[in-house]
C-alpha positions in Angstrom: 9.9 239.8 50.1 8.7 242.6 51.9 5.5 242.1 53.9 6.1 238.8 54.6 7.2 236.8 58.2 8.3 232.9 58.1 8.8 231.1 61.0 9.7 227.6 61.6 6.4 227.0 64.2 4.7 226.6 61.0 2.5 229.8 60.9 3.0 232.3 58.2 1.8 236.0 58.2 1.7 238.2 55.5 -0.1 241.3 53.9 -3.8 239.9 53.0 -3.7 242.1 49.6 -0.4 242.1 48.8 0.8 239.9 45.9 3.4 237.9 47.8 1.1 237.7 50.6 -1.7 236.1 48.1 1.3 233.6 47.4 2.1 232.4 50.9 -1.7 232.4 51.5 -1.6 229.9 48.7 1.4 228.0 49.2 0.9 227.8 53.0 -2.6 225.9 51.4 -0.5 223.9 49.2 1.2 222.3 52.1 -1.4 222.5 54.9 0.0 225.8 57.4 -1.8 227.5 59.5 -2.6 231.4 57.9 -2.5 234.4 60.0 -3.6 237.6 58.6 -2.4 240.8 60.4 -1.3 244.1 59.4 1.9 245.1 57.4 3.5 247.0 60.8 3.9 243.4 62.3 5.5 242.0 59.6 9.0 241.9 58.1 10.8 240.7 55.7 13.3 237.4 56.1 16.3 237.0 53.7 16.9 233.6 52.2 20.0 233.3 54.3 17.8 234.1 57.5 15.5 231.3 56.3 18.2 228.7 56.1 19.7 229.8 58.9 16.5 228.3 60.9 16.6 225.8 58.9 19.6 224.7 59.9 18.9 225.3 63.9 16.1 223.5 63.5 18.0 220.4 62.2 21.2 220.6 64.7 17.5 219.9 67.2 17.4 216.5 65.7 19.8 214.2 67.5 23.1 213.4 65.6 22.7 209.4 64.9 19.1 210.4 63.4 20.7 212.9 61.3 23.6 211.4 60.0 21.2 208.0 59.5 19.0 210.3 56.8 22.0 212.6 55.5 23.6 209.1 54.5 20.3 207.8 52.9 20.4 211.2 50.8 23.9 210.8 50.0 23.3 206.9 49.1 25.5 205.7 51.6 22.9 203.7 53.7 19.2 202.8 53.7 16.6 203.2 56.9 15.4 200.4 56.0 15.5 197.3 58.5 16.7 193.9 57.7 13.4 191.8 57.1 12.9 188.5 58.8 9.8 186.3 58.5 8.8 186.6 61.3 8.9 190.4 61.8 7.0 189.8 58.4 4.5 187.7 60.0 4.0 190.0 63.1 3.8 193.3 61.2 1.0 191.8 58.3 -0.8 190.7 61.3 -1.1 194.1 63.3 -1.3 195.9 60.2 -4.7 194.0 60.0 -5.7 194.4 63.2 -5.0 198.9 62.4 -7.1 198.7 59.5 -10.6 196.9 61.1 -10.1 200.2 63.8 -9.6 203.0 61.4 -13.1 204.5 61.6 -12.8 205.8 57.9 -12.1 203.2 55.4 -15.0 203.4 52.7 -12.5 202.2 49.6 -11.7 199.5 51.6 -15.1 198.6 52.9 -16.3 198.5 49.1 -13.1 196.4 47.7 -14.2 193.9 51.1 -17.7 193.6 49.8 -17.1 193.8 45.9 -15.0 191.1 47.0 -11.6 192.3 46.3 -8.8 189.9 46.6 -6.5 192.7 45.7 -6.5 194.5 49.0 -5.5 191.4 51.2 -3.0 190.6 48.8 0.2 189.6 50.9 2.9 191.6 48.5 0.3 194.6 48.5 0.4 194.8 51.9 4.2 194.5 52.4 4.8 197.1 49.7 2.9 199.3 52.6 4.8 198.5 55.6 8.3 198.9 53.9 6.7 202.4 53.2 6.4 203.5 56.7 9.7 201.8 58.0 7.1 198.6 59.5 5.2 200.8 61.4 1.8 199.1 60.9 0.0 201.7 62.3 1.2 203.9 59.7 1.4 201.6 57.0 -2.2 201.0 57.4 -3.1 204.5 56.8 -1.1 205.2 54.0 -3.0 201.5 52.7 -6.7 202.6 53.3 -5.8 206.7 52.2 -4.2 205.2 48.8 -6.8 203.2 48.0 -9.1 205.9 48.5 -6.9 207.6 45.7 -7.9 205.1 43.3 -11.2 204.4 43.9 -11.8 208.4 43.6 -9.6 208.6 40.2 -10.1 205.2 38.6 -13.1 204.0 39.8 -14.0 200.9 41.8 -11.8 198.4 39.1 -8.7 199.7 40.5 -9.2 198.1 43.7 -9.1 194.8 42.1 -5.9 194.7 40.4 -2.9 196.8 40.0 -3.2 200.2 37.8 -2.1 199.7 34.3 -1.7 202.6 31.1 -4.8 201.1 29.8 -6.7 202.8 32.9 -5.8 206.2 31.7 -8.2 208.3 30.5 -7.3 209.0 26.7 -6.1 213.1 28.1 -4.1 211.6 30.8 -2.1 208.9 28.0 -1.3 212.5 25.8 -0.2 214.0 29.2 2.0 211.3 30.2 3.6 211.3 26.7 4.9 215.2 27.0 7.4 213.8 29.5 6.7 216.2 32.0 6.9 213.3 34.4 9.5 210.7 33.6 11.2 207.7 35.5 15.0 207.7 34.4 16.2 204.6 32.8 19.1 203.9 35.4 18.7 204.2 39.2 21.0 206.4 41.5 23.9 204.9 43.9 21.8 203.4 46.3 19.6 201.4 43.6 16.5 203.7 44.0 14.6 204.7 40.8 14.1 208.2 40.2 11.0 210.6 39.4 11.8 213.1 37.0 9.3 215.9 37.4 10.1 219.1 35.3 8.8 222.2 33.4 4.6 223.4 33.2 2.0 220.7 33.9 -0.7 222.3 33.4 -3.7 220.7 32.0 -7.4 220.6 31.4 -8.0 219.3 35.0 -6.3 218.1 37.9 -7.7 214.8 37.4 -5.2 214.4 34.7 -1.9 214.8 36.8 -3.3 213.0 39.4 -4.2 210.0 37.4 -0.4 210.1 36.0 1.6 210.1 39.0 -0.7 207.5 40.6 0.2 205.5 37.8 3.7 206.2 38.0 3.9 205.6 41.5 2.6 202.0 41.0 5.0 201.4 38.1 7.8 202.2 41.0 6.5 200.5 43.8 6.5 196.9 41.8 10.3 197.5 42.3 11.6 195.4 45.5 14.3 197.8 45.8 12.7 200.7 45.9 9.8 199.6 48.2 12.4 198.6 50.8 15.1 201.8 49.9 12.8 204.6 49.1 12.5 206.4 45.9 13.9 210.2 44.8 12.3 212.7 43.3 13.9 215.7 40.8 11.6 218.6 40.9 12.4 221.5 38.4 10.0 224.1 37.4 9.7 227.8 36.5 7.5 230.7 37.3 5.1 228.7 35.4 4.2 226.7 38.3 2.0 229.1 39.7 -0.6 228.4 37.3 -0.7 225.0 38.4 -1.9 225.7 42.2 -4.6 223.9 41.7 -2.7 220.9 40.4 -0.2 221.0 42.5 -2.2 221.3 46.0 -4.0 217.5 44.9 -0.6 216.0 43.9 0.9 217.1 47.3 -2.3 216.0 49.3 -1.6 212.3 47.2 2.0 212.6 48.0 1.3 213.0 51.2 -1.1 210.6 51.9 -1.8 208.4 49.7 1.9 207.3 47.8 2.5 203.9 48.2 6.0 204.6 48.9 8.6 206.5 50.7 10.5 209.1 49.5 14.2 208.7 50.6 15.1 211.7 49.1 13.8 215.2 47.5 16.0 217.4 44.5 14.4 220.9 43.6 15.8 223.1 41.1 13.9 226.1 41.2 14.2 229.8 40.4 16.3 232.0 42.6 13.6 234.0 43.3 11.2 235.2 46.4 8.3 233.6 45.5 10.4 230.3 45.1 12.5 230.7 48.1 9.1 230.8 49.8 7.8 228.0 48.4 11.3 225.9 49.2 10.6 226.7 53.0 7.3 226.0 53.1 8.1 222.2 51.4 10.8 222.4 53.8 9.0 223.1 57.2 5.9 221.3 56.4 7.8 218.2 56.1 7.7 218.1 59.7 11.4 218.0 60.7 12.2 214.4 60.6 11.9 214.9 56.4 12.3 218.5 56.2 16.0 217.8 55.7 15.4 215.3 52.9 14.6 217.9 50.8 17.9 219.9 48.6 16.9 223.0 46.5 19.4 224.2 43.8 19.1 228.4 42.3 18.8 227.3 38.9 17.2 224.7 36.7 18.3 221.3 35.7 20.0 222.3 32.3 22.4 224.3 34.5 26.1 223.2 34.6 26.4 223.8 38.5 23.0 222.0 39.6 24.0 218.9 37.6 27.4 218.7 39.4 25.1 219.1 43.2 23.3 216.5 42.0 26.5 214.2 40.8 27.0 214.2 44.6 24.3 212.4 45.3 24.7 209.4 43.2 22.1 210.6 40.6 22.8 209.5 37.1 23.0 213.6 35.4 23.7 212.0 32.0 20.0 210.7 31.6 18.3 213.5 33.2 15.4 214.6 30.9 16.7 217.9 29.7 18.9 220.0 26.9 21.6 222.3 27.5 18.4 224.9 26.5 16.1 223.8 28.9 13.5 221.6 26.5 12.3 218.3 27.7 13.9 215.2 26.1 11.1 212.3 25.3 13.1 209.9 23.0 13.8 207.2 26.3 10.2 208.0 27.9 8.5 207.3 24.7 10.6 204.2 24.4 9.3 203.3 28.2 5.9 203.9 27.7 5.7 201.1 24.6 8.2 199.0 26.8 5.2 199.5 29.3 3.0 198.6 27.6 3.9 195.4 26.3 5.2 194.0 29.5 1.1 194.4 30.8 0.3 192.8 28.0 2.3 189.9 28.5 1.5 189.8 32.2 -2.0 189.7 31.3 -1.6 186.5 29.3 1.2 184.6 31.2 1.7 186.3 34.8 3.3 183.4 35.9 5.5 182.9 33.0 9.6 182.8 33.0 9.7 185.3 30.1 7.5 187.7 32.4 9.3 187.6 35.3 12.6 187.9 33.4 11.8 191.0 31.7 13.1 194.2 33.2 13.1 198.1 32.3 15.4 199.1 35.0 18.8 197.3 36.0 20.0 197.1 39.6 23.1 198.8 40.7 24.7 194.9 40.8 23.9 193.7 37.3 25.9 193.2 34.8 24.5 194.3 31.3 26.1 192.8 28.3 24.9 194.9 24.9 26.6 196.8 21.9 29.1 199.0 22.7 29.6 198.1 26.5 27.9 199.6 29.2 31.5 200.8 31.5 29.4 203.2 33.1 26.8 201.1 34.7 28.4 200.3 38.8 27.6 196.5 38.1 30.1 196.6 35.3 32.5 198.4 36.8 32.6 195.6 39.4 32.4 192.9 36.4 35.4 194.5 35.0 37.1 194.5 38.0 36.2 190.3 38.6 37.8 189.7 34.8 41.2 191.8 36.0 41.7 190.2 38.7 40.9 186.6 37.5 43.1 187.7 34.1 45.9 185.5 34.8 44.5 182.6 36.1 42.1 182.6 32.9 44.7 183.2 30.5 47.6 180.9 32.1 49.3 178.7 29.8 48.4 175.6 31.4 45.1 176.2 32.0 42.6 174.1 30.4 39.0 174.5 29.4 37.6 172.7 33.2 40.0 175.4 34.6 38.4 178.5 32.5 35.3 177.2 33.4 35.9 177.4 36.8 36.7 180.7 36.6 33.8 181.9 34.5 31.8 180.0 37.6 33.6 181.4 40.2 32.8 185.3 38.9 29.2 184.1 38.3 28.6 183.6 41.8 30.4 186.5 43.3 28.1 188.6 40.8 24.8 186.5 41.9 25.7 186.7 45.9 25.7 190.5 45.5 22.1 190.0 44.2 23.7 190.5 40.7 22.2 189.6 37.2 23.4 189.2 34.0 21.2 191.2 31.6 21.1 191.6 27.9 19.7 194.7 25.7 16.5 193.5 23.9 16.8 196.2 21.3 13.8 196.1 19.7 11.7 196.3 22.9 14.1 198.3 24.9 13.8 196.5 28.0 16.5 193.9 29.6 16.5 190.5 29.6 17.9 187.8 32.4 20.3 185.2 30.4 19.6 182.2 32.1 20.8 179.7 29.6 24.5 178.7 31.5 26.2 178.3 28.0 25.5 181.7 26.4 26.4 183.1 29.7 29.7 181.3 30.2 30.2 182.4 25.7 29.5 186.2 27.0 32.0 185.9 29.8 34.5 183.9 28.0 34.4 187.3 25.0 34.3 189.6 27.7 37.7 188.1 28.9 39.2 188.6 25.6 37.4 192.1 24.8 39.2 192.8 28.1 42.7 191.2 27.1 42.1 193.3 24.0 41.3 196.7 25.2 44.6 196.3 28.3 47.0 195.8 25.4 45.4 198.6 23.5 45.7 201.1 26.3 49.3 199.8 27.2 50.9 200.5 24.0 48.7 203.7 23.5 51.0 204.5 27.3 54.1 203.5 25.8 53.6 205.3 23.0 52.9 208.6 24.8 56.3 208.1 26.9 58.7 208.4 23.8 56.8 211.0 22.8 57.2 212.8 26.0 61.4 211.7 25.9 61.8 213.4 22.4 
């Protein structure tokens, strides 16, 4: 846009009175730059090709085995994150300790200590912290202290004695979350990480209200082992509507920043082709400070669009169950689903915690289950492997002389290959929607035992559907 000069040293200048130059002035708030004011002959304008183009010069700085180790956590291929050990464990909750008594600015933490909080030295509390920053306690107890500053400032002193829950939601914030404007998808991407949906106008009564939301969300995500160790990724889509929410957005990015209790392996924006949005992109983009500037993958269009669905394909994310119609309105029917699902596994939590029925209970399979419900689930990459398991253990299964110890055998056999991989064997609890673990052997050797035959079936079927399509293709 004319008027306005981007750099990558993280200094914008622009027109004090123009419109754009209001924008940057804004944005470049948003995201914490440093503002220059000076007069139009200084300035120029950039192209959006210029822009990426220094992008792109900045990131050919980085060097290569750093790049290609993020560029292959973005495309699912590998995680950052270190193997654990208990020692390293050990070590890291230790320092972590010893970083938090010398931050000089801790009041949240002071008042949990002497409301006497057992929340905050909770051991899995703290570990969800260092996974966040890569085991870096000095990091990790930054982001701990800064995050629960979030929720003593938006919940109130409670929060720092247990673990948010929907019930802490004001009443505006529980109408909020139920437009769907920020959703977790029901299946994760490639690499096992759940996904944060945010899309269309979010504007509300206050800023309290979003913020409230996406801590509570964030929570919900971080009780997930995977994605406190892998990361989490985050859809962005919005329109010019977005600008009304400056005031919105600027708290959610200083949380984001700051206080999230995770890391964020990977960020997807679909956003207008437009100047004001191609600004905003670069901003996100440089203020990420390089190491996750190239995290970040912006699309011309919005999520309903044909040609940001495929981008997206590439990177392992599950388009099917993105959020959205072909015409751009937001789809609710799974969030609402999620939000009762929610709901009820607090409740039982509350009353049992330590219960097997609670800590069987899951809303979101791993990438290694196997989910047994009606109608099959082919889709789902534990399944595919499943189906793979039952082809090549076909014969043995169904040989004439086997017997019933040698089908069991079998059926043990593909159990533990499924459980080494971390696997589970889940079933739809339709009334609920939320999965269950089978742990009773028998129904899970029955369900293996069918799946052979549905197997048997559906090979026989699709052979003589082959055949049949060959004479046709002689006559």
């Amino acid at each position: 846009p004319t008027g306005t000069k981007v750099s990558s040293s993280d200094h914008f200048s622009c027109e004090p009175t123009s419109t754009v130059g209001i924008v940057i002035r804004q944005l470049a708030v948003l995201v914490g730059c440093h503002i220059m004011v000076v007069n139009g002959d200084d300035a120029r304008a950039l192209s959006p090709e210029e822009v990426d183009s220094m992008l792109a010069e900045d990131i050919h700085r980085m060097p290569f085995d750093e790049r290609c180790r993020i560029e292959n956590e973005i495309h699912c291929v590998q995680s950052l994150a270190p193997v654990e050990t208990p020692a390293m464990v050990e070590e890291n909750l230790a320092s972590m300790q010893q970083e938090i008594d010398l931050l000089p600015e801790k009041h949240a933490y002071d008042l949990a200590v002497f409301d006497g909080s057992d929340y905050v030295f909770d051991r899995d509390f703290r570990i969800k912290m260092l996974r966040a920053d890569l085991w870096n306690p000095q990091k990790a107890a930054l982001r701990f202290t800064r995050h629960l500053m979030y929720l003593s400032r938006y919940f109130g002193p409670p929060a720092l004695k247990r673990p948010l829950l929907h019930d802490d939601l004001c009443q505006e914030s529980k109408e909020f979350l139920r437009r769907g404007n920020y959703q977790i998808l029901p299946s994760r991407d490639r690499a096992g990480r759940l996904i944060l949906c945010h899309q269309g106008h979010t504007a509300t009564s206050s800023p309290r209200v979003n913020i409230q939301v996406v801590l509570y969300l964030w929570t919900v995500l971080s009780e997930d082992i995977e994605t406190q160790k892998h990361g989490f990724t985050i859809i962005f889509s919005a329109g010019e509507s977005l600008l009304q929410d400056r005031e919105h957005l600027s708290e959610i990015m200083a949380a984001a920043n700051e206080g999230i209790p995770l890391r964020t392996s990977a960020v997807h924006m679909a956003l207008p082709n437009t100047p004001v949005f191609t600004l905003l992109r670069t901003c996100l983009s440089i203020q990420a400070r390089f190491l996750e500037s190239i995290r970040i993958r912006s699309y011309p269009h919005d999520l309903s669009s044909i040609e940001t669905q495929y981008q997206l394909l590439t990177f392992g994310i599950p388009v099917q169950e993105l959020p959205v119609t072909s015409t751009g309105k937001i789809k609710t029917k799974n969030h609402l689903q999620w939000i009762q699902a929610r709901q009820a596994i607090e409740k039982i939590r509350a009353f049992s915690s330590g219960s097997i029925r609670a800590q069987s209970i899951t809303l979101h399979a791993r990438v290694k289950d196997v989910l047994f419900r009606r109608g099959g689930n082919t889709k789902h990459y534990g399944n595919m492997d499943f189906l793979y398991l039952l082809e090549n253990h076909r014969d043995a299964f169904f040989n004439p002389v086997s017997n019933h110890t040698t089908k069991k055998a079998v059926i043990q056999s593909i159990i533990e290959q499924i459980t080494s991989q971390g696997g589970r064997f889940l079933t739809l609890d339709t009334k609920m929607n939320w999965w269950t673990e089978i742990t009773d052997v028998d129904n899970l050797e029955d369900r293996i035992t069918s799946s052979f035959y549905y197997h048997l079936t559906r090979r026989r079927k699709a052979m003589a559907q082959s055949c049949k399509g060959r004479r046709q293709a002689k006559l």
